[in-house]
TORDO-651752 format. One record per residue (C-alpha): residue number from 1; x, y, z; chain; residue in one letter. Coordinates in pm, 1 decimal, m for minus. Layout:
<site seq="NUM" x="X" y="Y" z="Z" mol="A" type="A"/>
...
// end
This chain:
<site seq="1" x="m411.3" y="m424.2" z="m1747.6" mol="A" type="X"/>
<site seq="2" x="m705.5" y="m647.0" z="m1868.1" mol="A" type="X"/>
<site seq="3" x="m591.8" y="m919.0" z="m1603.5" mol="A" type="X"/>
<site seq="4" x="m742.2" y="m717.3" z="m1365.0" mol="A" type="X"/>
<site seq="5" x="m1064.4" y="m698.2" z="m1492.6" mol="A" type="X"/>
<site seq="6" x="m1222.7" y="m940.4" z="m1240.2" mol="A" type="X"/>
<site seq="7" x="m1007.2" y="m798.6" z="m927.1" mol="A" type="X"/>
<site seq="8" x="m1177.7" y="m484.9" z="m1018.6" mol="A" type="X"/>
<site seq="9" x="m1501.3" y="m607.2" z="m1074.6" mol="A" type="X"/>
<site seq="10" x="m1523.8" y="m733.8" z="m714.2" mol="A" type="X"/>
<site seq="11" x="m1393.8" y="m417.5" z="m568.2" mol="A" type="X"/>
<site seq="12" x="m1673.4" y="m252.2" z="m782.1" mol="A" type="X"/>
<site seq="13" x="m1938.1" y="m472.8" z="m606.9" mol="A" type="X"/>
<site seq="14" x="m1766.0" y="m396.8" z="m280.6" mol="A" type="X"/>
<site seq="15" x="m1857.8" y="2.4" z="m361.0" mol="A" type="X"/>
<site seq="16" x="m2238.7" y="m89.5" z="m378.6" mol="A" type="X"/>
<site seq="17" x="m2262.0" y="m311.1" z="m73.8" mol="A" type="X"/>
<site seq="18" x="m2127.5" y="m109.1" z="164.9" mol="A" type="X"/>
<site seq="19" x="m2219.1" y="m158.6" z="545.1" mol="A" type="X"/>
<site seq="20" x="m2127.0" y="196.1" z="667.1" mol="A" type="X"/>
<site seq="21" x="m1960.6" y="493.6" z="445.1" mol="A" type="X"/>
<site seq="22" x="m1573.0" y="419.3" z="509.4" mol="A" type="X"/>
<site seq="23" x="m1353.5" y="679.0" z="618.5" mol="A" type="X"/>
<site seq="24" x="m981.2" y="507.8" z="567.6" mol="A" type="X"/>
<site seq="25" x="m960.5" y="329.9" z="228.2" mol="A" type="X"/>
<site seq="26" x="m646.5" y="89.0" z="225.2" mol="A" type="X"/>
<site seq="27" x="m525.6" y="64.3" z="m139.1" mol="A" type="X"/>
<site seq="28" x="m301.3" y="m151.7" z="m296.4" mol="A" type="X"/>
<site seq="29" x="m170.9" y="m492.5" z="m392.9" mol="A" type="X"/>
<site seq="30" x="m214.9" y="m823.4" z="m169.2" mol="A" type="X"/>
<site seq="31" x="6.2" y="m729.0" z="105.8" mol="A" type="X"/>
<site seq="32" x="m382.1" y="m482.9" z="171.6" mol="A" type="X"/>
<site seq="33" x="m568.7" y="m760.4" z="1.5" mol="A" type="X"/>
<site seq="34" x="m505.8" y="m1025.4" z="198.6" mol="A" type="X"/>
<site seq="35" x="m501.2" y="m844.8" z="511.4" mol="A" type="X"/>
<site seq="36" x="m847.2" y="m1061.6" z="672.7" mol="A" type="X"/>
<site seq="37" x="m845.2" y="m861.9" z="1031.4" mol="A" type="X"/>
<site seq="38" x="m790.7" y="m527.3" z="849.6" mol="A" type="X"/>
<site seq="39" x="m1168.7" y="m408.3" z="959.1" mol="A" type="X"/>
<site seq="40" x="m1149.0" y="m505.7" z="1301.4" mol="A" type="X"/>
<site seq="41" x="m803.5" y="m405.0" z="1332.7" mol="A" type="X"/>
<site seq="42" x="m871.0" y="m45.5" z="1247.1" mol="A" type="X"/>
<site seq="43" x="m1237.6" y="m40.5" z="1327.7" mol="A" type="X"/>
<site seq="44" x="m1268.2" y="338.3" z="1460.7" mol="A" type="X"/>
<site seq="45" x="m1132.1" y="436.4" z="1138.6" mol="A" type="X"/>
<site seq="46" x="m1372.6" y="298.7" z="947.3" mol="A" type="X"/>
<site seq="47" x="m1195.4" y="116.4" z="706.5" mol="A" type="X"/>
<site seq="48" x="m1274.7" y="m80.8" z="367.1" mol="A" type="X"/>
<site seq="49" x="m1015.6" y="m332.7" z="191.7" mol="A" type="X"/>
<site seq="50" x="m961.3" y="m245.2" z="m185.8" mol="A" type="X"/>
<site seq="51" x="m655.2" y="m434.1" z="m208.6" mol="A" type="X"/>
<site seq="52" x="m660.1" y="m659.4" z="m550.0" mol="A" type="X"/>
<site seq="53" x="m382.0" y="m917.6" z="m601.6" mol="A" type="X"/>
<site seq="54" x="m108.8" y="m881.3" z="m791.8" mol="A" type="X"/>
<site seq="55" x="m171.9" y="m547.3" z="m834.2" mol="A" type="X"/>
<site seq="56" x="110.7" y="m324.1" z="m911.5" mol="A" type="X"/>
<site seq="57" x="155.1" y="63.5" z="m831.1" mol="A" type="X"/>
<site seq="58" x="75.1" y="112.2" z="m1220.1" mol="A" type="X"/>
<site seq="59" x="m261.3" y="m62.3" z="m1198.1" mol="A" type="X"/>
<site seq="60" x="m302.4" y="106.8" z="m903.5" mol="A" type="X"/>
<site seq="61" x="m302.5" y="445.0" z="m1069.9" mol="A" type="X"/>
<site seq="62" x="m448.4" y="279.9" z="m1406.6" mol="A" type="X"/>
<site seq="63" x="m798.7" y="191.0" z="m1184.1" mol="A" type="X"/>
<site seq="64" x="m753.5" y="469.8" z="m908.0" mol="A" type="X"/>
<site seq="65" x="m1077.9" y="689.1" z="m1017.0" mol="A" type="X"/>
<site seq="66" x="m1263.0" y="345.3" z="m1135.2" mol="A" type="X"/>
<site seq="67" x="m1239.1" y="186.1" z="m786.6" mol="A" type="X"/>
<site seq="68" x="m1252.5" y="538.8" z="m588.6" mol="A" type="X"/>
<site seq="69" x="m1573.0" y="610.7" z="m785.8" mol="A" type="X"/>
<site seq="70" x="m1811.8" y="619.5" z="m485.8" mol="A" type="X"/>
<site seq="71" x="m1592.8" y="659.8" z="m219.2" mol="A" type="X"/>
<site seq="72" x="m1575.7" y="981.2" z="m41.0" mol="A" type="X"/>
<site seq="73" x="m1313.4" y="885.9" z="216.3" mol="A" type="X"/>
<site seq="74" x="m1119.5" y="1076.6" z="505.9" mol="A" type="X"/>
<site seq="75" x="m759.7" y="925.0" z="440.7" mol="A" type="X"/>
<site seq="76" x="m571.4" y="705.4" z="194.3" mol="A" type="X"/>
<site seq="77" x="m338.4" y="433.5" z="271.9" mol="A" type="X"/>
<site seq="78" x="m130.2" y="277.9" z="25.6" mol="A" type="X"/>
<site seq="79" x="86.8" y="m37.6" z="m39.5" mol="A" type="X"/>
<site seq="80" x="210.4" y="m100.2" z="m363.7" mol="A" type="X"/>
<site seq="81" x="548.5" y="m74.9" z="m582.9" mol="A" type="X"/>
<site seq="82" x="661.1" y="m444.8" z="m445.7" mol="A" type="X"/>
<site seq="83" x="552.0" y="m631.4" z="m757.6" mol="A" type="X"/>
<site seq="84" x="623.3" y="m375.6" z="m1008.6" mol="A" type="X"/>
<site seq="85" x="993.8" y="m442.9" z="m877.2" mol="A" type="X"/>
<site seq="86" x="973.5" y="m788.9" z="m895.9" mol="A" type="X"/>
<site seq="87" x="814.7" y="m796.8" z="m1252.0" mol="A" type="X"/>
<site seq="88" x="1147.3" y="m602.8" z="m1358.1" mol="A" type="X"/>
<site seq="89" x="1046.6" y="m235.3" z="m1290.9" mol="A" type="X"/>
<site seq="90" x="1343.5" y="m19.6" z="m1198.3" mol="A" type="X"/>
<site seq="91" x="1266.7" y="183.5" z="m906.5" mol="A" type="X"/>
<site seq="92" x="1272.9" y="534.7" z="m1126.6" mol="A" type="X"/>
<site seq="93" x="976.6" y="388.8" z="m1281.8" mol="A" type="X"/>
<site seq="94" x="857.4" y="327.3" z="m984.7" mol="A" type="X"/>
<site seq="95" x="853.0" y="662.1" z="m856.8" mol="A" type="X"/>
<site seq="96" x="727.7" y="792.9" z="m1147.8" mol="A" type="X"/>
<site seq="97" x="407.5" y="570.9" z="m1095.3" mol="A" type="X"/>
<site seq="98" x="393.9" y="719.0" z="m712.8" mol="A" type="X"/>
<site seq="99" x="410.1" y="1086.6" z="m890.7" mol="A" type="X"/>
<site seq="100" x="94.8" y="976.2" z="m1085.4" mol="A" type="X"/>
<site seq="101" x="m101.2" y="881.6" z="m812.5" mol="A" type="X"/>
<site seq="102" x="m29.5" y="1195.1" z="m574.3" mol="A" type="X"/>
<site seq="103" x="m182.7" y="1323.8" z="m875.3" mol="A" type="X"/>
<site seq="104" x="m477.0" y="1107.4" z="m925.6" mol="A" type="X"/>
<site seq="105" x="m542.2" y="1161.3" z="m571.9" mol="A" type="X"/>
<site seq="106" x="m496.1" y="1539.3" z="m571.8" mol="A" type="X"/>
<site seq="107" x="m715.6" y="1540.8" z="m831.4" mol="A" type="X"/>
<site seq="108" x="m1009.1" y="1328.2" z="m710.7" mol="A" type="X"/>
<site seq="109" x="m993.2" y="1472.0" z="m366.3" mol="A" type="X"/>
<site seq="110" x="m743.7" y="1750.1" z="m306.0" mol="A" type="X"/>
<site seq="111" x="m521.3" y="1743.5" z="m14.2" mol="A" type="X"/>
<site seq="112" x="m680.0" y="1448.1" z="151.9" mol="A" type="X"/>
<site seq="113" x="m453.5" y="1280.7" z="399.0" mol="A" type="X"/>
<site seq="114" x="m235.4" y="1020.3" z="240.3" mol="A" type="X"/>
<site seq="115" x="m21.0" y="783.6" z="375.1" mol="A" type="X"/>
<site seq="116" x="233.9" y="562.5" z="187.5" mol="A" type="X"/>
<site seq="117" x="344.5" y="259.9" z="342.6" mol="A" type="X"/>
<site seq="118" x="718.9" y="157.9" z="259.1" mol="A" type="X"/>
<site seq="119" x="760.4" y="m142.4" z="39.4" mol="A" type="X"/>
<site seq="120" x="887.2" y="m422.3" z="229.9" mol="A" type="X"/>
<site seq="121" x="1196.6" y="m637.9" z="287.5" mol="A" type="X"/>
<site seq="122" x="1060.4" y="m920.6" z="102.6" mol="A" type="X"/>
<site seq="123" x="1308.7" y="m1302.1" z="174.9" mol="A" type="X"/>
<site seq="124" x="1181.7" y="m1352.9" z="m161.9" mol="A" type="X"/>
<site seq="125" x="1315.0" y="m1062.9" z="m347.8" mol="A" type="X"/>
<site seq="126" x="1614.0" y="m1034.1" z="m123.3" mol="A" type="X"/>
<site seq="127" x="1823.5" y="m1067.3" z="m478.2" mol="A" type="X"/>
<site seq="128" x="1668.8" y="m710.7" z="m540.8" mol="A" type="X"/>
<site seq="129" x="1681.0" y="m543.7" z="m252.3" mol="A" type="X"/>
<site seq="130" x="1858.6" y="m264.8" z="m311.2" mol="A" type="X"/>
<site seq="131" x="1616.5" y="m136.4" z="m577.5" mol="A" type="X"/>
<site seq="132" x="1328.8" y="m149.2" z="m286.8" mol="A" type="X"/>
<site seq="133" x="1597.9" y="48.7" z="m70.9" mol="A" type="X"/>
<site seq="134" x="1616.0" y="241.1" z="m368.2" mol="A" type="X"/>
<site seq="135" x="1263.1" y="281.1" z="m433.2" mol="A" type="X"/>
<site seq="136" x="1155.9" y="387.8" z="m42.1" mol="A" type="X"/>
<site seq="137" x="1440.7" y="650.8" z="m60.3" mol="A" type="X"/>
<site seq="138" x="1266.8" y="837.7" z="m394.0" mol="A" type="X"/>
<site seq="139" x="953.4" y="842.8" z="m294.2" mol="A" type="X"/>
<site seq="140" x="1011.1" y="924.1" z="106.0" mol="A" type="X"/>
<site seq="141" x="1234.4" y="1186.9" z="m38.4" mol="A" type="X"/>
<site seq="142" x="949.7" y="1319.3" z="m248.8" mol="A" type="X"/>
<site seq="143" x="693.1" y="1324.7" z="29.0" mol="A" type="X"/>
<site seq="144" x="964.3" y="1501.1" z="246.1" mol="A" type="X"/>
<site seq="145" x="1031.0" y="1767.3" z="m26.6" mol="A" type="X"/>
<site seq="146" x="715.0" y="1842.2" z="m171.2" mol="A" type="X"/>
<site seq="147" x="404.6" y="1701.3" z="m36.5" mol="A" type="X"/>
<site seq="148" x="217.3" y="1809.1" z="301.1" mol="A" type="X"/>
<site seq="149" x="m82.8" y="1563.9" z="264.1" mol="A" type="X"/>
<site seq="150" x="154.9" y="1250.7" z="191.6" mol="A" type="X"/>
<site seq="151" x="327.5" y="1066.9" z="485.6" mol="A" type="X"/>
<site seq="152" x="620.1" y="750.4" z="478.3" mol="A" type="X"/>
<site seq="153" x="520.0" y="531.7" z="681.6" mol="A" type="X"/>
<site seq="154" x="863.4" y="342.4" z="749.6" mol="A" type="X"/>
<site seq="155" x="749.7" y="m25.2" z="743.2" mol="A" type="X"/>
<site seq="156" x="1070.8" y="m165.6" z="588.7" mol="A" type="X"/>
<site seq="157" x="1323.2" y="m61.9" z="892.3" mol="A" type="X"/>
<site seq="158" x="1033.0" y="m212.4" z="1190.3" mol="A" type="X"/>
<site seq="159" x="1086.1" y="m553.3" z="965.6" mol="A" type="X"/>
<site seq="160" x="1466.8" y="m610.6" z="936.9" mol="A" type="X"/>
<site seq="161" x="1672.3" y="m758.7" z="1225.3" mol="A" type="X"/>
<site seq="162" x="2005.8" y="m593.6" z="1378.9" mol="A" type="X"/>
<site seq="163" x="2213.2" y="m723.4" z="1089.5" mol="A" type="X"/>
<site seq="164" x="1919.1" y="m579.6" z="825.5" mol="A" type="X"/>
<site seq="165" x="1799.0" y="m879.7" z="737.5" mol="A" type="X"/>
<site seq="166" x="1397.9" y="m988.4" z="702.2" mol="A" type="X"/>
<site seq="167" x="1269.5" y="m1085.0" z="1046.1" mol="A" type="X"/>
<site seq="168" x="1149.5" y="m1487.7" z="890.8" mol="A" type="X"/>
<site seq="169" x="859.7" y="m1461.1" z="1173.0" mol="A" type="X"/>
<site seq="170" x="656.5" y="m1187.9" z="1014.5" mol="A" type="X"/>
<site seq="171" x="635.8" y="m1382.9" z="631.7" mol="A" type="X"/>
<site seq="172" x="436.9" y="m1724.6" z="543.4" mol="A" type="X"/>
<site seq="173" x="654.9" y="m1982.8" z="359.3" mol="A" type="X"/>
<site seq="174" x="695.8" y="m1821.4" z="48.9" mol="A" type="X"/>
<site seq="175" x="860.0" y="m1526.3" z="192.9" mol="A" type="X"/>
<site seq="176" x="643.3" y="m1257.0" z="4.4" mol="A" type="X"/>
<site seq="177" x="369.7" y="m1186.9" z="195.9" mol="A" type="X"/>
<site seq="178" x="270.6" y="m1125.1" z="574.7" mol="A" type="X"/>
<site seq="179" x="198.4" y="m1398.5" z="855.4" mol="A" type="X"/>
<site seq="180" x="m24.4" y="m1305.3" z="1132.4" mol="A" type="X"/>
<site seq="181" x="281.8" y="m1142.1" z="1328.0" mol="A" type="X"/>
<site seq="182" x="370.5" y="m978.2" z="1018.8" mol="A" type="X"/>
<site seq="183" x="0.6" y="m777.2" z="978.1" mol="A" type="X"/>
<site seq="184" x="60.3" y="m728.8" z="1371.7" mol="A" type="X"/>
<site seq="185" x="345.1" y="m534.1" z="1340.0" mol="A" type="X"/>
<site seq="186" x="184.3" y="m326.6" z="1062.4" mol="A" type="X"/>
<site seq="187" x="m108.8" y="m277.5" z="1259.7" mol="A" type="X"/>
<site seq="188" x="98.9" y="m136.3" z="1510.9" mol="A" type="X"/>
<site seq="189" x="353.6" y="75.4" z="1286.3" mol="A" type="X"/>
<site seq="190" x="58.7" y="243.3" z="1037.0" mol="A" type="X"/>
<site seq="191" x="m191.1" y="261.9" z="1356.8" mol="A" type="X"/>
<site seq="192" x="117.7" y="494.8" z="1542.9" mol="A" type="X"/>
<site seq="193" x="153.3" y="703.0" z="1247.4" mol="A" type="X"/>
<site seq="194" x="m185.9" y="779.1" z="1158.7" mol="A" type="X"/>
<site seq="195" x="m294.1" y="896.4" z="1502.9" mol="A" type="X"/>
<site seq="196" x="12.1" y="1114.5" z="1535.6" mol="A" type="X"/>
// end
């Protein structure tokens, strides 16, 4: 995990120059990272961006209480789990991760409201897809079954066309991560199901 060392360095500088105390932290890899309207698109929630690239839903739990450390937040939303898949992960080790971090979370901060957003229908990982189906079905299963803090936020079915394929207008060229359309849309879905 040491090639996160400087990821988590900056989100550790982040901590101690906060503007206001943040009540919504968005965790996860750059699909959160990258996300450059995330404050104003979800000001009244007070949010703060502690996405770090790359980052996989095993860092994620590796560096949960090291990034959390000052944060006393109001709700949790995650996105991560894509690039464990596409480093080779199968999505049972996958869900395993997710298991760890209900835990880290539970532990940290009891039942704080958490909300997982699906992993995505990546065009670049299309060759894989099924584990991502795969993966989303565990862990919304899990959250269904025995969680009442967690919620799915279904971000994967708001992205595929009629046919199921990836809408092409919500990615950038490389077909991985989100265009401006793209973090519209999510805006949009996660906004929905956090004010429910």
């Amino acid at each position: 995990m040491y090639w996160y060392e400087e990821d988590i360095k900056q989100l550790e500088k982040v901590s101690l120059n906060k503007e206001y105390e943040p009540e919504t932290i968005f965790y996860g890899s750059s699909s959160i990272r990258m996300w450059t309207g995330l404050k104003d698109d979800f000001k009244e929630l007070k949010p703060v961006n502690l996405g770090f690239g790359g980052s996989t839903l095993a860092a994620c739990v590796w560096f949960f209480d090291r990034v959390m450390e000052s944060y006393s937040p109001r709700r949790l939303v995650i996105y991560a789990g894509d690039n464990d898949l596409g480093d080779g992960r199968h999505p049972e080790e996958v869900f395993i991760f997710f298991q760890q971090l209900v835990a880290e979370v539970q532990h940290r901060y009891g039942d704080l409201p958490c909300y997982f957003v699906s992993l995505k229908p990546s065009l670049s990982r299309w060759n894989i897809i099924d584990k991502f189906k795969y993966a989303n079905n565990l862990i919304e299963t899990e959250i269904v079954k025995n969680t009442n803090n967690w919620r799915f936020i279904n971000i994967y079915k708001e992205m595929v066309d009629a046919k199921g394929y990836p809408k092409k207008e919500y990615f950038v060229g490389d077909g991985l991560h989100l265009s401006p359309l793209g973090y519209q849309l999510w805006k949009q879905v996660i906004t929905a199901n956090i004010n429910r």
